[in-house]
C-alpha positions as CSV (number, residue, x, y, z in Angstrom):
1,X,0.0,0.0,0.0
2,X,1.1,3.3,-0.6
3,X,0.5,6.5,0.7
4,X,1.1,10.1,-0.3
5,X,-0.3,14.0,1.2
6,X,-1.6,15.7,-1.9
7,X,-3.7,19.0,-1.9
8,X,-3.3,18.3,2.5
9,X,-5.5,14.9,1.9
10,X,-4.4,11.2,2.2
11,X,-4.3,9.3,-0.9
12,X,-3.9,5.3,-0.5
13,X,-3.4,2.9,-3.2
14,X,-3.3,-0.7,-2.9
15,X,-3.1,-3.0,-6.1
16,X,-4.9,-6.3,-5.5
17,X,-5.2,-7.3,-9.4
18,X,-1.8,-8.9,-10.0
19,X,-3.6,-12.1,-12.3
20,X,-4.6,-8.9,-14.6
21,X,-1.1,-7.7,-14.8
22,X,1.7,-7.6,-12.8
23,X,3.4,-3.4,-12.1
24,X,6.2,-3.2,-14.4
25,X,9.3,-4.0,-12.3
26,X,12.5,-1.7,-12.6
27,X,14.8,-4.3,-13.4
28,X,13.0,-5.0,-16.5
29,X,12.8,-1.3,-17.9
30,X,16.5,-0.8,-17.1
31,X,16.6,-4.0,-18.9
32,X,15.3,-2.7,-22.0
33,X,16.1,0.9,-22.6
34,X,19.4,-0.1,-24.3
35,X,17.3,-1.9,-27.2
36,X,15.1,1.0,-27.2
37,X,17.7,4.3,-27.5
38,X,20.9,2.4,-28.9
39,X,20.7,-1.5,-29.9
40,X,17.7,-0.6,-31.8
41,X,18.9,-2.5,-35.1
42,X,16.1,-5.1,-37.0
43,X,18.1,-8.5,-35.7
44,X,17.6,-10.4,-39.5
45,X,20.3,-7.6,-40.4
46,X,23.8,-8.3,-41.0
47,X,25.5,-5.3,-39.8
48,X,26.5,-4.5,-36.4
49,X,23.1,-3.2,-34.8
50,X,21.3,-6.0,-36.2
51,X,23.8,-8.4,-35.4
52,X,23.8,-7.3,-31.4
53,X,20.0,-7.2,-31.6
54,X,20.2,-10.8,-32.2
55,X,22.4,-11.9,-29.7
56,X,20.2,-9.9,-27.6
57,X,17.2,-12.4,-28.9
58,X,19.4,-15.6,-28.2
59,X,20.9,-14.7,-24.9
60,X,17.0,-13.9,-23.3
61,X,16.0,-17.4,-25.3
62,X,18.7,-19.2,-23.6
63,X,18.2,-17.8,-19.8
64,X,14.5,-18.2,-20.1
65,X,14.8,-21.9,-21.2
66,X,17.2,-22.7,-18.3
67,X,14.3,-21.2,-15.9
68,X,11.7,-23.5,-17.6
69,X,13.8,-26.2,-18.3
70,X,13.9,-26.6,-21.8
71,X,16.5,-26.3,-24.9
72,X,16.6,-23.0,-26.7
73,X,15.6,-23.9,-29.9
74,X,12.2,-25.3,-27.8
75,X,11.2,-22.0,-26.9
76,X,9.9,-19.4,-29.6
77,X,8.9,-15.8,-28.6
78,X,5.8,-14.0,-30.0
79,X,3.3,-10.6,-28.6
80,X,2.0,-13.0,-25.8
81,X,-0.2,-15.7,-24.9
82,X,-3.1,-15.1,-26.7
83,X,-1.0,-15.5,-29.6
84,X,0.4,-18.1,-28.4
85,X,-1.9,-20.6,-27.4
86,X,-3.5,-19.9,-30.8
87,X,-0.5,-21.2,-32.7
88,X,0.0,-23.8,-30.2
89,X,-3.5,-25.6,-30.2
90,X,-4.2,-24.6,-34.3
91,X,-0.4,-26.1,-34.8
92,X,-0.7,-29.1,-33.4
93,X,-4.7,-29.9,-34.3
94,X,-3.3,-29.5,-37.9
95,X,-0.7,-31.3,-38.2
96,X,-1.9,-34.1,-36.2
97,X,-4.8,-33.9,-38.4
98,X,-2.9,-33.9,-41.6
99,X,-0.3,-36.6,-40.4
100,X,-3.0,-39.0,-38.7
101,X,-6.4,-38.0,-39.3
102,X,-7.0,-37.2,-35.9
103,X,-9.4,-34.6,-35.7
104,X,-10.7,-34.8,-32.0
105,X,-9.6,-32.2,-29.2
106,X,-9.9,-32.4,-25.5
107,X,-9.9,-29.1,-23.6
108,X,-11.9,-28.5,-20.5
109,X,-14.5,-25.9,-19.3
110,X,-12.7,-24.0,-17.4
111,X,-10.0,-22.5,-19.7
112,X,-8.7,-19.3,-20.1
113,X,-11.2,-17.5,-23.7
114,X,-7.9,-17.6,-25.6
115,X,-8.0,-21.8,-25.3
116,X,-11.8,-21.8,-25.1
117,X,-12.7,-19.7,-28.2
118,X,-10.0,-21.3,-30.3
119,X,-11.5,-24.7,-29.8
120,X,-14.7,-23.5,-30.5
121,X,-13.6,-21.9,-34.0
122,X,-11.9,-25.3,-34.7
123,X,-15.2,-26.9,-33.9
124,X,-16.2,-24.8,-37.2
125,X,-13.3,-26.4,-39.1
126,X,-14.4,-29.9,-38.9
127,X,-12.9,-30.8,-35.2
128,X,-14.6,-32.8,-32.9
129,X,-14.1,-30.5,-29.2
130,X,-14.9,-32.4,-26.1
131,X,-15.5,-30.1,-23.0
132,X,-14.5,-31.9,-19.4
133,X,-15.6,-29.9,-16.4
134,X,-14.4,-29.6,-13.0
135,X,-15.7,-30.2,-9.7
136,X,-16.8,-27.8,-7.5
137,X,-13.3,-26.4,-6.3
138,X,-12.6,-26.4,-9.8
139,X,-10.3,-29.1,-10.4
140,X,-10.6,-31.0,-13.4
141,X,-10.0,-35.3,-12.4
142,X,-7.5,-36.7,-14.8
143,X,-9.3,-39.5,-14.9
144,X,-12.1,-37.5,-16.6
145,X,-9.4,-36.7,-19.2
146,X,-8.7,-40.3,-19.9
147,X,-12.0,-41.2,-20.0
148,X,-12.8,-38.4,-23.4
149,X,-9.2,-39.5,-24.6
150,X,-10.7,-43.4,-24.8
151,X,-13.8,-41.7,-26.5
152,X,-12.2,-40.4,-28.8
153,X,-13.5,-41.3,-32.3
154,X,-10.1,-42.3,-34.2
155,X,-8.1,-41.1,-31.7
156,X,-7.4,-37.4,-29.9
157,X,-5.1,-35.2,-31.9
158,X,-4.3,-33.0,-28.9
159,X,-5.0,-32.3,-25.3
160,X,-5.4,-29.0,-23.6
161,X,-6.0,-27.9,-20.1
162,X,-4.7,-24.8,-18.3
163,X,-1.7,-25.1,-15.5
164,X,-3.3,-22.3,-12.8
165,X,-6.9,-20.8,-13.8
166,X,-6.9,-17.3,-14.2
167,X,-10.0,-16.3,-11.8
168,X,-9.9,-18.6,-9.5
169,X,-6.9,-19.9,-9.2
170,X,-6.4,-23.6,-9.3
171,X,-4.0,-25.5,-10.3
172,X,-4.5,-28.3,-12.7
173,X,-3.1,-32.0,-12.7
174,X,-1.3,-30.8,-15.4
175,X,1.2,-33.7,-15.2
176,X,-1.4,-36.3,-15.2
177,X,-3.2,-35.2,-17.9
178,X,0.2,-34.8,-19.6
179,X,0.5,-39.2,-19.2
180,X,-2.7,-39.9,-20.1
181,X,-2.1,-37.9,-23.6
182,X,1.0,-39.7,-24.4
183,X,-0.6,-42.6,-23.2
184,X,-2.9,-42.2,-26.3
185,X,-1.1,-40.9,-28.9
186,X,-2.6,-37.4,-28.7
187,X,-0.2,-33.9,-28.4
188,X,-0.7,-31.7,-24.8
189,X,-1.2,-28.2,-24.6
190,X,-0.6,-26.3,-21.0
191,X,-1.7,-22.4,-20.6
192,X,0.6,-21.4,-18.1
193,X,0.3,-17.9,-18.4
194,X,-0.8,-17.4,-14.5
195,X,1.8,-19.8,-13.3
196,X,4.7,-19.1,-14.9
197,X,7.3,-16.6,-12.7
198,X,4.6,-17.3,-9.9
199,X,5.3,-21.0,-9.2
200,X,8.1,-23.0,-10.0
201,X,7.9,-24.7,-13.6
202,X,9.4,-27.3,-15.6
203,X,8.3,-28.7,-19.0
204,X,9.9,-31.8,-18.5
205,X,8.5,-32.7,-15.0
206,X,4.7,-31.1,-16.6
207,X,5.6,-33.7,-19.2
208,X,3.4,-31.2,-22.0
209,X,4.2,-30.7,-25.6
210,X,3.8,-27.5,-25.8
211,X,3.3,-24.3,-23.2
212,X,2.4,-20.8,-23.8
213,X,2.6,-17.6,-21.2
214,X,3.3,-14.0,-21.1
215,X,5.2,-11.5,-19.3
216,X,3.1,-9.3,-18.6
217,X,1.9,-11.3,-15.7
218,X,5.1,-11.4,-13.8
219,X,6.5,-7.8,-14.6
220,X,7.5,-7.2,-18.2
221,X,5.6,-4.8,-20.6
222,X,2.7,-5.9,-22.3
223,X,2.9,-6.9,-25.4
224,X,5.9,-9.8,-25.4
225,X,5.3,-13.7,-24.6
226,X,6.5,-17.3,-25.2
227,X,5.7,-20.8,-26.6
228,X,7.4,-23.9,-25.6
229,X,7.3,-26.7,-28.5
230,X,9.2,-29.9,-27.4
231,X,11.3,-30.6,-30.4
232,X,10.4,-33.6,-32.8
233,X,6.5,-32.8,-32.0
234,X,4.3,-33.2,-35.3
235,X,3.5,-28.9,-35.0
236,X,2.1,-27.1,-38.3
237,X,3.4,-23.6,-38.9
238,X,0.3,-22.2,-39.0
239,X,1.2,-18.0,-39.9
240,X,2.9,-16.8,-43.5
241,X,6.0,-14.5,-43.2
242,X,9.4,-14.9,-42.8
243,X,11.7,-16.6,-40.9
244,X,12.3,-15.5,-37.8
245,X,11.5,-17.4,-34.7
246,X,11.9,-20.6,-37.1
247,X,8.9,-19.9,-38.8
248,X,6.7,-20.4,-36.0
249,X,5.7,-17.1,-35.4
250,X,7.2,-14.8,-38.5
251,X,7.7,-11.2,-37.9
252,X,10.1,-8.7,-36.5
253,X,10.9,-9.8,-33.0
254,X,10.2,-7.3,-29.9
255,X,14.1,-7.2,-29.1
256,X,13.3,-4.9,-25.9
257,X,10.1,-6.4,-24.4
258,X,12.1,-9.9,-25.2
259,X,14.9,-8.7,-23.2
260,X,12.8,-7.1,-20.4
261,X,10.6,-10.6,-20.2
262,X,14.2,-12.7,-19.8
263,X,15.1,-10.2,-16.7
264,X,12.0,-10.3,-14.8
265,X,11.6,-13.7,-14.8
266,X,14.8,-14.0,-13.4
267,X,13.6,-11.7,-10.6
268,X,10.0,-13.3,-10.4
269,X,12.2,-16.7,-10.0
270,X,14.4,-14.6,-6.7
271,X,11.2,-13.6,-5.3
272,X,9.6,-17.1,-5.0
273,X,11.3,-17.5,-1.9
274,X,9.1,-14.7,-0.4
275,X,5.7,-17.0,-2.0
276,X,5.1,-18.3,2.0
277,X,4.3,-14.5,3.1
278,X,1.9,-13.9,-0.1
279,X,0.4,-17.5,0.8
280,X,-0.6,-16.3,4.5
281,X,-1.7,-12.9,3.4
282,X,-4.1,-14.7,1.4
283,X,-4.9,-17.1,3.4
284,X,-5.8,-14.1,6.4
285,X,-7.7,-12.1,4.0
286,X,-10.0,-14.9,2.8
287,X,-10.1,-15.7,6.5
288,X,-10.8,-12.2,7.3
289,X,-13.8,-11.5,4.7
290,X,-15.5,-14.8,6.1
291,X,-15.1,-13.7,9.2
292,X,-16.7,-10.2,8.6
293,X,-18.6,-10.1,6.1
294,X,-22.3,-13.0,6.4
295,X,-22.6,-14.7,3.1
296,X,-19.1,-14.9,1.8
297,X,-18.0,-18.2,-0.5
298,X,-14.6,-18.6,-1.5
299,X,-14.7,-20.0,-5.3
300,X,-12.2,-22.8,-6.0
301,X,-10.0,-24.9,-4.0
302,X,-8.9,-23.6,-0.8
303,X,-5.4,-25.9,-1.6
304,X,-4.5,-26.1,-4.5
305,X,-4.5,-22.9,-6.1
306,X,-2.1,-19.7,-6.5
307,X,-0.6,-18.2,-3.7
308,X,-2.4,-15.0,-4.1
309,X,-5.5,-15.9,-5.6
310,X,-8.4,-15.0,-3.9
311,X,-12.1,-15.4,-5.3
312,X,-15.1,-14.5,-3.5
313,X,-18.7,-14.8,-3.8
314,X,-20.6,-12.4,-1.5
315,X,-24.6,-12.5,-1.1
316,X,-26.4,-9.9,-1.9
317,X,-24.4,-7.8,-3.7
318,X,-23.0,-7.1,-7.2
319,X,-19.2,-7.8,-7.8
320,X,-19.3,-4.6,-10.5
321,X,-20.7,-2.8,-8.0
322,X,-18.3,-3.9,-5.3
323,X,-15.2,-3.4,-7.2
324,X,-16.5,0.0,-8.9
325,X,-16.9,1.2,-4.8
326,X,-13.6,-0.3,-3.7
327,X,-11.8,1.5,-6.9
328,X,-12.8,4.8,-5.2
329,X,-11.3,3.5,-1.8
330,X,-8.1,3.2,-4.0
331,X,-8.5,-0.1,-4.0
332,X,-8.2,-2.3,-7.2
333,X,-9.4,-5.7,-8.1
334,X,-11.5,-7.3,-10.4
335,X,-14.7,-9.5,-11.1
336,X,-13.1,-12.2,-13.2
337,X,-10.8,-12.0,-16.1
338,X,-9.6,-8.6,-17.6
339,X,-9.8,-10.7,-20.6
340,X,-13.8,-10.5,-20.5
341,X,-13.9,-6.7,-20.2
342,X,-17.1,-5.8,-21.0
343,X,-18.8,-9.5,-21.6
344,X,-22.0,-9.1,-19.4
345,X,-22.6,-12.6,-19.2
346,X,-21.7,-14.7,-16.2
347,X,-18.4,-16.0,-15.6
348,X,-18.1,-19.4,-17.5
349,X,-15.1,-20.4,-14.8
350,X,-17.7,-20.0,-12.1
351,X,-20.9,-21.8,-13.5
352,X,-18.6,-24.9,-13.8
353,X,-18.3,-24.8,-10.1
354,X,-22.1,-25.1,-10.2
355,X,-22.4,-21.1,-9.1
356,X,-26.1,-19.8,-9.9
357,X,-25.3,-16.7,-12.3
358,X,-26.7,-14.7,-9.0
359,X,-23.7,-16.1,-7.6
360,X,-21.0,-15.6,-10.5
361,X,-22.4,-12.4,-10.7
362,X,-21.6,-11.4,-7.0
363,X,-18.0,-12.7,-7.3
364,X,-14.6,-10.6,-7.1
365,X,-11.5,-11.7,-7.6
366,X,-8.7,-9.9,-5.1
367,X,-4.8,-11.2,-6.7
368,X,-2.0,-10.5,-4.1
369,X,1.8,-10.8,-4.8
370,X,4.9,-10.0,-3.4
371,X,4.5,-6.2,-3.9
372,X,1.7,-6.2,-1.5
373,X,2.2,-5.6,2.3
374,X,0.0,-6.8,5.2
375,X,-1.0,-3.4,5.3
376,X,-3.0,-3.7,2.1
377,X,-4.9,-6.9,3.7
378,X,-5.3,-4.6,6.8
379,X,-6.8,-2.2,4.5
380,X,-8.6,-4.4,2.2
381,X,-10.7,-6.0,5.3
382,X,-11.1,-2.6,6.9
383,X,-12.9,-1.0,3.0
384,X,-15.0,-3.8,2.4
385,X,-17.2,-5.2,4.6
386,X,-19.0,-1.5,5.0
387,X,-18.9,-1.7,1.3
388,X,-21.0,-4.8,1.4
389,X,-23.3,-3.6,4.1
390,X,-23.9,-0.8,2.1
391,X,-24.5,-2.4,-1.1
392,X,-27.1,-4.5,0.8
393,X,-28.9,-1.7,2.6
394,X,-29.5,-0.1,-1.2
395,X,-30.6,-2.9,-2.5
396,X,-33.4,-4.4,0.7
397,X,-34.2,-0.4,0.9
398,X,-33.2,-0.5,5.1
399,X,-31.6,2.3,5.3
400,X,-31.9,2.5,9.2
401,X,-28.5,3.5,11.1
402,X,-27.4,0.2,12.9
């Protein structure tokens, strides 16, 4: 939390929507203002500029690979994970498609819209999509996985489930599902866009084909991300241009977001070692708002999810409503992904729970990290719960003074 005196009154801030995107961290700008005001040269160029651009390129590629514990050549960069997962998922549908016929994909209810909607427009290309949902913490059963792989109809091309979900927060049996794809002869697919610089990860241990994520979400600029092909993997190239990035993902390369992305992971990876403190600051606040506040669910497993994550239902009440009053507290969090800005519909993520829309409608999602203090919790359970009380005095018409 931060605090400043401006025009003699106190102005507090406290950012509590890390899953949306993560404050730019120092290290990363300092990172890439060389590449914006010097090393500026196009790295397919031969002469000098170019050629220090692209040593630039391959020295990020090789220290990001050792944090995720693949090769270099296994990791291609691109604007993010959007773009990512769609290459990832369209690549390996086609060319598992065009190599064995296979036409049938496994994804699960619960995914992040970049996964979901893909699958859907494949579904429109002659794919057969299965959906598996979760259980009501919002796990998805491996065994659930297996069973629509052995369903199949002539086998699965490819199988994709997310690592950590972005609302709520819980982490996939990632691994698992991983076996049971190999098992069958299909590709895996892991969207570990929340996880990745949050949790420790390895592609080899997930045992996935291919894994997307962005840095954005753990302190580089927007606009830069990653995809992790395991090399010998039937994979399609699926977008016309160039060269660069092997033809996975043509284009100029983002030399300075590249750059800034290798150097905050590497801090994101140095912080870790702080995740117990952001753990028990969640776990008081979610303790706190059940406490204080009558009607309060917590969506997802209480376990196995993201150190920060915290996702509330709260009766009564509209989460628009509660995160519009807590913005002018100086307090920001958000109702579900900032991917669905503007998608009045209910959360997808929390009607596979089994939520009533009432209930995915009343839900906020509060995302801690290692830039926020006990202070903010402090300050977070003092703003809300008179937030709530009001919301429910508008809404039953008491307006009597308790």
């Amino acid at each position: 939390m931060e605090s400043k005196d401006k025009n003699e009154e106190k102005s507090v801030f406290v950012y509590a929507d890390n899953a949306a995107t993560a404050p730019v961290m120092p290290q990363a700008v300092e990172a890439m203002l060389p590449y914006l005001y010097d090393a500026w040269g196009n790295p397919s160029s031969l002469h000098a500029k170019g050629r220090i651009a692209k040593a630039a390129i391959r020295d990020a590629r090789e220290r990001i690979s050792a944090i995720i514990g693949c090769e270099p050549d296994e990791l291609y960069f691109t604007s993010g994970a959007t773009e990512s997962a769609n290459i990832a998922i369209r690549g390996a549908a086609h060319a598992m498609r065009e190599a064995y016929g296979r036409r049938c994909i496994i994804t699960t209810t619960i995914e992040h819209p970049a996964v979901y909607e893909t699958c859907r427009r494949l579904e429109g290309e002659g794919y057969c999509v299965d959906y598996v949902g979760c259980n009501t913490s919002g796990i998805v059963s491996a065994r659930d996985i297996e069973a629509a792989l052995s369903a199949a109809h002539g086998g699965a091309a490819l199988v994709a489930i997310v690592l950590a979900n972005n609302e709520i927060g819980t982490i996939q049996p990632v691994g698992e599902v991983g076996d049971a794809a190999k098992e069958a002869g299909a590709l895996s697919f892991t969207d570990a866009t929340q996880a990745v610089g949050v949790i420790p990860i390895d592609v080899k241990k997930l045992g996935v084909d291919t894994m997307c994520f962005s840095g954005h979400k753990f302190g580089a600029p927007k606009g830069v991300g990653a995809l992790y092909i395991r090399r010998g993997v039937p994979f399609a190239r699926i977008i016309g241009g160039g060269g660069q990035e092997n033809g996975i993902r043509p284009g100029t390369e983002n030399v300075a977001g590249i750059v800034a992305m290798a150097r905050a992971l590497e801090v994101s990876v140095d912080l870790m070692r702080d995740v117990e403190r952001v753990r028990a600051m969640r776990d008081r606040l979610i303790k706190g708002l059940t406490a204080a506040i009558p009607g309060v669910r917590l969506n997802g497993d209480p376990d196995m999810r993201l150190p920060g994550n915290v996702n509330v239902s709260i009766d009564g009440v509209s989460g628009e409503s509660v995160a519009i009053l807590l913005d002018m507290k100086g307090i920001y969090v958000s109702t579900g992904s900032a991917c669905a800005t503007g998608i009045r519909d209910p959360s997808r993520v929390l009607l596979s729970l089994g939520l009533s829309r009432e209930e995915a409608d009343s839900s906020i999602r509060i995302s801690l990290s290692y830039t926020n203090t006990d202070a903010d919790v402090d300050y977070i359970l003092e703003q809300l719960p008179p937030i709530v009380m009001r919301l429910r005095k508008l809404r039953t018409g008491n307006y009597d003074e308790q």
